[in-house]
N, C-alpha and C positions, 0 to 999 in steps of 0.2 A: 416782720413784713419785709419783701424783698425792695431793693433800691434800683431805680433806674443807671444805669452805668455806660457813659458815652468811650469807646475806644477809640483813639486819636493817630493816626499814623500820617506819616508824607506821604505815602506810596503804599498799594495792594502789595506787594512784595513783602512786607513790613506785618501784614497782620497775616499772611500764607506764612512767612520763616518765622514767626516769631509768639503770633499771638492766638492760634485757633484755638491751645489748649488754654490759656490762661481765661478765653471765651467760656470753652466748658464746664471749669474751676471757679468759672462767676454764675453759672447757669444751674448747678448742683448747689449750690450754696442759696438759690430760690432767688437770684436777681437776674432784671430785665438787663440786654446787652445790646446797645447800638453802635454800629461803628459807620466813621465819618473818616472818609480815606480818598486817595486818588487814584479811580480808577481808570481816568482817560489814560494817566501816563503811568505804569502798573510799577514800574521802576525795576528790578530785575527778575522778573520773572514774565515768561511768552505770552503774547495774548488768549491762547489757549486756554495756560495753565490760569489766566486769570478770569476768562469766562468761568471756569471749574469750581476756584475760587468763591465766586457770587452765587456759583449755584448750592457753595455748600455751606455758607453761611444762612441763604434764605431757606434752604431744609434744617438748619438750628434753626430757624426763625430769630435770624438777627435782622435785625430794618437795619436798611444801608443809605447812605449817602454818599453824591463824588463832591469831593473837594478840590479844587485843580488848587494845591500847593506846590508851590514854585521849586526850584532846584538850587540847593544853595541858601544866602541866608535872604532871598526874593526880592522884593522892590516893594514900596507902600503901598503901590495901587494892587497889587493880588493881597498884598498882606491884609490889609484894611478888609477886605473882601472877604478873606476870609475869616477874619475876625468875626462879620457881620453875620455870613452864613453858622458860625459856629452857636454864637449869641440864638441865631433863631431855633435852630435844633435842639440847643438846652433847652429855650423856653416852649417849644412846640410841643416838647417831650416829657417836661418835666421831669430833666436831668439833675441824680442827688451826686454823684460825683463823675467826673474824667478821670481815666487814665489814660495817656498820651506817652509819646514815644517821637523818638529822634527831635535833633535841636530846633529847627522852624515851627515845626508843628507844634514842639513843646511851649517856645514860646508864647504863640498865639495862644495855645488853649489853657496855659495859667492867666492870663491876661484876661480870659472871657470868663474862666472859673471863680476869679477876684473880683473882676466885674459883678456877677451873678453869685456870688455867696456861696458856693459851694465848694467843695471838698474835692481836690485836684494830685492824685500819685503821678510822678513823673517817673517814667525809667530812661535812664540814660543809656544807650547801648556804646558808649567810648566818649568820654568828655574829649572836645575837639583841640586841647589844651594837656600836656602832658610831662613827666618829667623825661626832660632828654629833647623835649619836640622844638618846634621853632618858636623864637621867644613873641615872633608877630601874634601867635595865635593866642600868648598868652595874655597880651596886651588887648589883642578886641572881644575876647572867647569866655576869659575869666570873668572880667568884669560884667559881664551881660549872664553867666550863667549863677553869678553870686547871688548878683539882684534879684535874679526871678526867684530864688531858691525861699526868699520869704514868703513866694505865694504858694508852695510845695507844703503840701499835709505830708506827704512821704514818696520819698529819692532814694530810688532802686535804684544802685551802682552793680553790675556784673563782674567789674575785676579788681583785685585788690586795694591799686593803686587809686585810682578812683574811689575807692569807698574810704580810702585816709583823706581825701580829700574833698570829699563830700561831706565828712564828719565835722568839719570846719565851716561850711556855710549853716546860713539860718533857718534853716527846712526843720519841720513839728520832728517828722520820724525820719532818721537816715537807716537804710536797709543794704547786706549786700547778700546775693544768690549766685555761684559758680553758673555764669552762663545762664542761656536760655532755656539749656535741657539739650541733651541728643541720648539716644538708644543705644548708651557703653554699652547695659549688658548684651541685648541684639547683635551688637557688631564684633565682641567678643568670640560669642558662636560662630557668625559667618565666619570671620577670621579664621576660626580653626579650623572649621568644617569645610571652607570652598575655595580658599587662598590659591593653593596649584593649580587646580581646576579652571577656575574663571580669571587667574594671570593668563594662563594659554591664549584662552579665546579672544579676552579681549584684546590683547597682544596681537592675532592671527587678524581681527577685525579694524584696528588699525593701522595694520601693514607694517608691524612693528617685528622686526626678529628677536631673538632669543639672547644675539649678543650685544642687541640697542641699549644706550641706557637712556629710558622713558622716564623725564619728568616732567612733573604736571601739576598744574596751577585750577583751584579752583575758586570762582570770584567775578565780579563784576569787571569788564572792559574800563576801568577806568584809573586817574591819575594814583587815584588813592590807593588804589592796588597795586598799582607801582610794577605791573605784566613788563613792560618795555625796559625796563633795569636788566631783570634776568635774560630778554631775547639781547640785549648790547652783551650779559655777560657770556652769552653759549655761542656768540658772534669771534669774542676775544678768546675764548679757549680753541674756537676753530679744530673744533673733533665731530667730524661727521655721522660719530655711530650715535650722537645725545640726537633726540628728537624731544621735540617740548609739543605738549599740546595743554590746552586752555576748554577749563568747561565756564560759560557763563557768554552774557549779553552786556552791552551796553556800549557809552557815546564814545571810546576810543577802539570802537572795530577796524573802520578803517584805516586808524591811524597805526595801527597794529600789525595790518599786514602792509603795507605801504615800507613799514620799517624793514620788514620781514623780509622784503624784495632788495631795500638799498642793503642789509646786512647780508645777502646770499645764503639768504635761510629758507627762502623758499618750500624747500622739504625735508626741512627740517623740523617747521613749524605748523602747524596745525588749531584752528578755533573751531572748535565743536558746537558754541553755540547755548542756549539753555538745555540743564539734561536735568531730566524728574531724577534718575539714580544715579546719584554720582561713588556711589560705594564701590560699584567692579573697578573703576575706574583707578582709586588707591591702590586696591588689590595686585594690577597691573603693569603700576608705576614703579621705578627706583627711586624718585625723589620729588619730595613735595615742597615746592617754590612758594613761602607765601609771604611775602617780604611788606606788605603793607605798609605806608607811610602816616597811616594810624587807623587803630582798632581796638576794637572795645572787649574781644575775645578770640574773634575769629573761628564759624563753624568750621568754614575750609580747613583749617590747619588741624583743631582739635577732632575732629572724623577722622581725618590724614592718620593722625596718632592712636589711633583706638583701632584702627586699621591696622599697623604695623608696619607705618610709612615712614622712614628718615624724614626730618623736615629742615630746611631753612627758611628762618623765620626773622623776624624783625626786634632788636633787644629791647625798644622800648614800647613795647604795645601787651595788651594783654593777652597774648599767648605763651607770656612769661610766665602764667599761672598753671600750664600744663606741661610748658617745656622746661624741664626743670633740670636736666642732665643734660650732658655729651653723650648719653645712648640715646635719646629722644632723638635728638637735633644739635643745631646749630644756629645761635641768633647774631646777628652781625650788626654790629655797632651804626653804623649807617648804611641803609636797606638802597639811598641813591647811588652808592660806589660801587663802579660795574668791577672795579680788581677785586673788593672784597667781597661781593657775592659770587664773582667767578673763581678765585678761589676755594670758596667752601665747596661749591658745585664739585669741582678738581678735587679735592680732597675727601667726598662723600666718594668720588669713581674709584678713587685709587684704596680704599678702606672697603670696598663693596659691602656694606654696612647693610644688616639686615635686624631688623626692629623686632624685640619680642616688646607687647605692650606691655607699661603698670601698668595692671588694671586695679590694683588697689589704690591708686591714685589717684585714677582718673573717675573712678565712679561717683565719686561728688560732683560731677558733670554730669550724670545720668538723668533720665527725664523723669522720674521717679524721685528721687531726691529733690530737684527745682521745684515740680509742681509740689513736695509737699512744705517746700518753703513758700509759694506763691500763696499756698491757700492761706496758711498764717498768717501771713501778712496781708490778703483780704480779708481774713475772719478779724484781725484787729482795725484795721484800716477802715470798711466797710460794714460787718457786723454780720 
């Protein structure tokens, strides 16, 4: 008999990038799937792309709920709140387990899953605590992610480093899966089949020439994406032919181009904004900026590379786990030091470095591999 299964996110962003198939994967296996999400504040993805979202979850026939969870690690009074709200949608529903996702929401929803007896998988998409990272984070991040790890049936870790240290706390099942899943083989194909072709155009369409070198970041406007390092570094190298452009949304837009103006970047730089295909877009570029100040794998960066994009990347985040050479990329020991990512930048120009993918590498990222780890891991988990 199938089980009721509550899906827990911060933010609609979060079950669109991350969770629609893992829905399907509980829906073929004969269990009921509700998901309990924020969709006033949808988090990186357009209001559009999140009406689309609701509409395709109600043709699954998944029942929805908004949860307005806070940003960050929130305040008592939403917290509490949603606690309460959460408690009642188990009990409305007759929920037999959670799975939840990101740290806030994870919190709360072990907490209401302990309360109410039932059986709680957590995925972590980047423990906010790392080796290399700041020791502050280790000091308030650790100690709160340990604790809860007793009320975890089972803690999906996505990158390596994480899942040695997940293996350490008190959680029933520790589990890890290369990522979320993305379409190696698909991007493979296009890769070979449309690379010349659609560099042209989109080049032609961003007013890019032939002898620009275009690099490009893809990610949320925000601190943790750590955008404003690289526009300080394309600042200090001061070569007019680099243009940077930015696909993605969020709370440092305007501080983004604000910068843009006192650095004389002005057209130099470019935010695109939210883009549903960001694949031409690799195709197009000379170099993929994705220097994160932490992360848990990073789709940005790993598309970039299955794409056949040079990357600079951040050496302690999980996109360790794909960049694994000097023909991939470049990871630079601290992602905040504008000499040393502006260097790399300089030394991707001056090597004009052209990426053929592993793809034998990389296909353990493949969305075909993931999902048939996810199903195992609900066929054991869930039944």
């Amino acid at each position: 008999m199938g089980k009721r299964v509550l899906i827990v996110t911060n933010t609609a962003s979060m079950i669109k990038l991350f969770n629609i198939r893992n829905i399907e994967i509980l829906q073929k296996l004969g269990h009921e799937v509700i998901v309990a999400t924020n969709f006033s504040n949808p988090g990186t993805i357009s209001e559009q792309v999140n009406q689309e979202l609701i509409k395709k979850l109600r043709d699954l026939n998944v029942k929805l709920y908004n949860i307005e969870f806070s940003r960050g690690v929130g305040n008592p009074i939403s917290n509490r709140r949603a606690f309460k709200e959460l408690c009642k949608i188990v009990d409305d529903n007759s929920i037999n387990v959670i799975h939840t996702h990101a740290p806030l929401s994870s919190i709360i929803s072990r907490r209401v899953a302990h309360a109410k007896k039932i059986k709680c998988i957590y995925t972590s998409h980047g423990f906010q605590f790392f080796h290399g990272g700041p020791l502050k984070n280790w000091l308030l991040f650790y100690p709160v992610e340990r604790f809860y790890a007793k009320y975890t049936d089972a803690l999906i870790t996505i990158n390596k480093d994480d899942y040695k240290i997940a293996q350490t706390f008190p959680s029933k099942h520790v589990y890890y899966i290369p990522g979320v899943g993305t379409n190696i083989t698909q991007m493979k194909k296009y890769y070979k089949s449309s690379r010349n072709i659609v560099r042209k155009r989109i080049r032609k369409e961003l007013g890019v020439t032939p002898n620009d070198f275009l690099i490009l970041s893809v990610g949320e406007l925000s601190k943790r994406k750590n955008h404003l390092t690289v526009l300080k570094a394309i600042a200090r190298l001061n070569n007019p032919s680099i243009k940077y452009i930015v696909a993605g949304i969020g709370p440092e837009d305007e501080k983004l181009k604000e910068e843009s103006k006192k650095l004389g970047l002005e057209k130099q730089f470019k935010l695109l904004g939210f883009k549903k295909n960001v694949r031409d877009l690799y195709l197009a570029a000379d170099l993929n900026t994705f220097i994160s100040l932490r992360e848990g794998l990073g789709m940005g960066g790993l598309e970039g590379c299955a794409l056949g994009l040079y990357i600079v990347t951040s050496k302690n985040t999980g996109a360790k786990d794909y960049v694994t050479n000097t023909e991939m990329g470049i990871k630079v020991s601290n992602p905040l030091n504008v000499s040393e990512v502006a260097e790399a930048i300089k030394k991707v120009m001056h090597k004009h470095i052209v990426v053929k993918p592993d793809y034998k590498s990389l296909l353990k990222f493949d969305v075909a591999n993931v999902d048939k780890l996810m199903e195992k891991i609900y066929r054991k988990e869930i039944g």
